[in-house]
C-alpha positions in Angstrom: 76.0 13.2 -12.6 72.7 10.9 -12.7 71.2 12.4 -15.5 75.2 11.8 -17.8 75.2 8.2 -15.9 71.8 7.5 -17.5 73.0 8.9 -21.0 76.0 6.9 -21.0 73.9 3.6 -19.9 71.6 4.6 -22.8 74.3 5.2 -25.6 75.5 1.6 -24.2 72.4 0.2 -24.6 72.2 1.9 -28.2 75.8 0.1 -29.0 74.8 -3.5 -27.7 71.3 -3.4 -29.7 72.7 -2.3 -32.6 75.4 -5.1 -32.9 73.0 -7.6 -31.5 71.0 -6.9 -34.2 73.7 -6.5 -37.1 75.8 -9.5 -35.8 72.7 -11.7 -36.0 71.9 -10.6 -39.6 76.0 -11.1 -41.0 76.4 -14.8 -38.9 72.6 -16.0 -38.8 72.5 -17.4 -42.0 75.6 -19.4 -41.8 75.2 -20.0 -38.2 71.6 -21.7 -39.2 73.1 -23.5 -41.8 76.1 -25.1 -39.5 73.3 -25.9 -36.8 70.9 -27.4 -39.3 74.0 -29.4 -41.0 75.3 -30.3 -37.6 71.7 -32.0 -36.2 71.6 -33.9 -39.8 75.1 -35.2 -39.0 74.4 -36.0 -35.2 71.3 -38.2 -36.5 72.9 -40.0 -39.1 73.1 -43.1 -37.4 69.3 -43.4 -36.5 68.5 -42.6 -40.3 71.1 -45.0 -41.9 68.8 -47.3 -39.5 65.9 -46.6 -40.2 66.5 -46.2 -44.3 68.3 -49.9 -44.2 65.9 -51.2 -41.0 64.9 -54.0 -43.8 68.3 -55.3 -44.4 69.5 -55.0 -40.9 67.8 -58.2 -39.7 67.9 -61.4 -41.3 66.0 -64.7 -40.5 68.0 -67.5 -39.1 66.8 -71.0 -40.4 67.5 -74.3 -38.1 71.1 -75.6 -38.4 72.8 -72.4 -40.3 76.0 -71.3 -38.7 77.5 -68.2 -39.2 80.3 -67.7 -41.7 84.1 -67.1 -41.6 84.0 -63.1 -42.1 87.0 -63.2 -44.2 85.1 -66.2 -46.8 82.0 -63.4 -46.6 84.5 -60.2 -47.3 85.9 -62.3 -50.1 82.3 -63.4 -51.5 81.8 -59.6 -51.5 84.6 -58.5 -52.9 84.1 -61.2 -56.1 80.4 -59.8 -56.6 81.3 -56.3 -56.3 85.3 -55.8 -57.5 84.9 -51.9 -58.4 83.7 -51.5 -54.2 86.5 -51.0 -51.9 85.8 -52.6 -48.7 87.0 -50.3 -45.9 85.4 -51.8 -42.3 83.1 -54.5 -41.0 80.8 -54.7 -38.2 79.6 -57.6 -36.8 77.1 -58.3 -34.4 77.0 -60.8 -31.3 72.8 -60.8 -31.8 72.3 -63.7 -34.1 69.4 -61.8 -36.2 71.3 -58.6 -37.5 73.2 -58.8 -40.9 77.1 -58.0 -41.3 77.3 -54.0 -42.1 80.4 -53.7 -44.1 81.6 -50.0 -44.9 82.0 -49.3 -48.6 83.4 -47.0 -51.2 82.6 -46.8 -54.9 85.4 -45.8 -56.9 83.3 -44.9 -59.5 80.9 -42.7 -57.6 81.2 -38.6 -58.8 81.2 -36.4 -56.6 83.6 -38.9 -54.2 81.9 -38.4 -51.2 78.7 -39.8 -52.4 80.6 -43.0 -52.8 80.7 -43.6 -49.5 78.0 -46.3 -48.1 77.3 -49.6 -46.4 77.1 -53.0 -47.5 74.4 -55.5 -45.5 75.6 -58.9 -46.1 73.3 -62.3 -44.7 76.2 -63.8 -42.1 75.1 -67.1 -42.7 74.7 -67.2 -46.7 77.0 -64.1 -47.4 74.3 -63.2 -49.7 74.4 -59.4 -50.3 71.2 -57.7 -48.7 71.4 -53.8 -49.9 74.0 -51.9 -51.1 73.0 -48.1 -49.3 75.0 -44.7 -49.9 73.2 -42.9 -47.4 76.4 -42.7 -45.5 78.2 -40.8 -48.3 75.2 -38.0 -48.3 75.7 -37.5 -44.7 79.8 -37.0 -45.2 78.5 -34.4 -47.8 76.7 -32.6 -45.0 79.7 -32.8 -42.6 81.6 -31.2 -44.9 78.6 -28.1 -45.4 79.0 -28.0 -41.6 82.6 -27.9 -41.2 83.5 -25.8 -44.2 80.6 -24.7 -46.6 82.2 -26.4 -49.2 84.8 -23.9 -49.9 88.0 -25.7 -48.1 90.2 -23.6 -45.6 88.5 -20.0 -46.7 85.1 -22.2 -45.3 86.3 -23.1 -42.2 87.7 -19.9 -41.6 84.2 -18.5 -42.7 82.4 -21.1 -40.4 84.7 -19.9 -37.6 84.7 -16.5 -37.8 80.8 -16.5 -37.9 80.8 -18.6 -34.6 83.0 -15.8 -33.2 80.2 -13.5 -34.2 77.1 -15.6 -32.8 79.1 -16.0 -29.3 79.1 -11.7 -29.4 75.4 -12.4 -30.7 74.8 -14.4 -27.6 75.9 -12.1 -25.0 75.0 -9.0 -26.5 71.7 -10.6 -26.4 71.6 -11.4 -23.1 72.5 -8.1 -22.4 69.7 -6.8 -24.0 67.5 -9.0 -22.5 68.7 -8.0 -19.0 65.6 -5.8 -17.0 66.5 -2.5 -15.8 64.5 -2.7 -12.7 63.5 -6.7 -11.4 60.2 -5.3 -10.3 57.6 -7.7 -10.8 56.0 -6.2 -14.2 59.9 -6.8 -16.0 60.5 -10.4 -14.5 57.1 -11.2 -16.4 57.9 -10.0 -19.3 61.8 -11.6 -19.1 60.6 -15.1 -18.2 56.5 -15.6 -19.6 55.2 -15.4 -23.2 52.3 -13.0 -23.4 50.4 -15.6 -25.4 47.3 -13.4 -25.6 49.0 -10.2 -27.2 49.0 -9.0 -30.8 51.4 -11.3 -33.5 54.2 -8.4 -33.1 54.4 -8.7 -29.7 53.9 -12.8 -29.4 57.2 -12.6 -31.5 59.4 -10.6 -29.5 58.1 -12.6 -26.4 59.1 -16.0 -28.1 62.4 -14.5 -28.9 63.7 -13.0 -26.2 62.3 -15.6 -24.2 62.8 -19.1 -25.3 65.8 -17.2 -26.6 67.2 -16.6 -22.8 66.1 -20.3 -22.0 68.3 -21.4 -25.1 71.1 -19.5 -24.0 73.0 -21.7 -21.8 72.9 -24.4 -24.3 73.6 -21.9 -27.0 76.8 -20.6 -25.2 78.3 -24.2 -24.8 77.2 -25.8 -27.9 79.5 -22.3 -29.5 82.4 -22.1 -27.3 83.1 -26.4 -27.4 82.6 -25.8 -31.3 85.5 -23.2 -31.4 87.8 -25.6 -29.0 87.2 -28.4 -31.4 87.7 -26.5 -35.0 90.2 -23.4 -33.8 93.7 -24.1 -32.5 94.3 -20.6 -30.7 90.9 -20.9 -29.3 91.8 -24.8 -27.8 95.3 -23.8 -26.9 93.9 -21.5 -24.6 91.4 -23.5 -23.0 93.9 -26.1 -22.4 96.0 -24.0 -20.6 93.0 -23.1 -18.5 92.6 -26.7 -18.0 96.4 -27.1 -17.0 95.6 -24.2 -14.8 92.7 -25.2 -12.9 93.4 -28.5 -12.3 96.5 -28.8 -9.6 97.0 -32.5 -10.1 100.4 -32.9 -12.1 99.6 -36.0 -14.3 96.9 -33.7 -15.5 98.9 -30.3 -16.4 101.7 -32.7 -17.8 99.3 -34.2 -20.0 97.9 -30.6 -21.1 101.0 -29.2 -21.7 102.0 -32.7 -23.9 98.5 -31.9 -26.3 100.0 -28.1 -26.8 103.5 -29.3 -27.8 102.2 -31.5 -30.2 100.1 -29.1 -32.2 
């Protein structure tokens, strides 16, 4: 009975390595190409900033009072009629210029025609016209769909389905047969000393077990956000789990609507 016990654990083991490795080489690709996407997107903000940090501030001179928005919109609109003017942001700190979000009509692909306007609030004198903003709605939609419309998202999907296996049937693998003191080592310290080969297995399984906590969040909260099914359920988890009313009324209002 041992001896079958051990063959079955070993033909399991077999199973889980096998699709831990084929899994990661079908989904890594796309997988690395949503993550890399998704960090651009995240940072956008801090780069529009730092890209623009020039026209962001202006210099306020003795006596100048700001400007009616809607006289600087208008002054705007006069120099730059083909520019749809979407938004406006302005600021209470006296030194940063008016961003006003833009789009050029005449921009190809569309997307790229997306941008910011910085405008001096008390001159309305244009600062820098930047279409960073349009690159970085390019990227979101790399990330959300590859480019290829509902067959993309289903691809993007469908791929995170496959990393989330990924994940577990790496953890699996990573598991130690015995915790004796030799396998904890090896499961929680890189051998930085050892030969290249086995430097990389150490750095992968693990910072890889380190990263999978994160790595099991950052998939599952991505599936709730992009796939219905996949939120539906989680809400009525949600419903479940949490006994106050106003909270399983309002669960079960989000699933009617969809």
């Amino acid at each position: 009975m041992a001896i079958q016990d051990k063959k079955q654990k070993s033909t399991w083991r077999k199973i889980n390595n096998w699709l831990h490795l084929w899994l990661g080489l079908t989904s890594g690709i796309i997988v690395f190409v949503i993550c890399l996407t998704g960090v651009a997107f995240v940072f956008h903000d801090e780069i529009n900033n730092f890209v623009n940090r020039e026209a962001r501030f202006v210099k306020v001179e003795d006596g100048l009072e700001k400007l009616p928005v809607d006289s600087i919109l208008e002054s705007v609109k006069q120099q730059y009629p083909k520019i749809m003017l979407m938004q406006y942001t302005s600021y209470k700190d006296s030194t940063k210029s008016i961003k006003i979000m833009c789009f050029d009509r005449s921009a190809t692909p569309p997307l790229l025609g997306l941008g910011n306007i910085y405008v001096n609030p008390y001159t309305a004198e244009v600062l820098k016209i930047d279409f960073t903003y349009g690159i970085f709605r390019f990227i979101a939609e790399i990330h959300a769909n590859l480019l290829l419309g509902k067959v993309g998202a289903q691809i993007v999907r469908i791929s995170t389905i496959i990393f989330l296996i990924e994940l577990i049937s790496g953890l699996i693998w990573w598991w130690p047969k015995k915790w004796n003191k030799t396998n904890v080592n090896k499961s929680f310290k890189v051998k930085w000393n050892a030969t290249w080969k086995r430097l990389n297995i150490d750095l992968h399984n693990v910072l890889g077990f380190y990263a999978l906590p994160l790595g099991i969040i950052l998939t599952i909260t991505g599936l709730i956000l992009t796939y219905e099914p996949v939120k539906n359920v989680f809400l009525r988890l949600l419903a479940v789990l949490l006994r106050e009313p106003i909270y399983r009324k309002h669960c079960r209002r989000l699933i009617a609507q969809k």
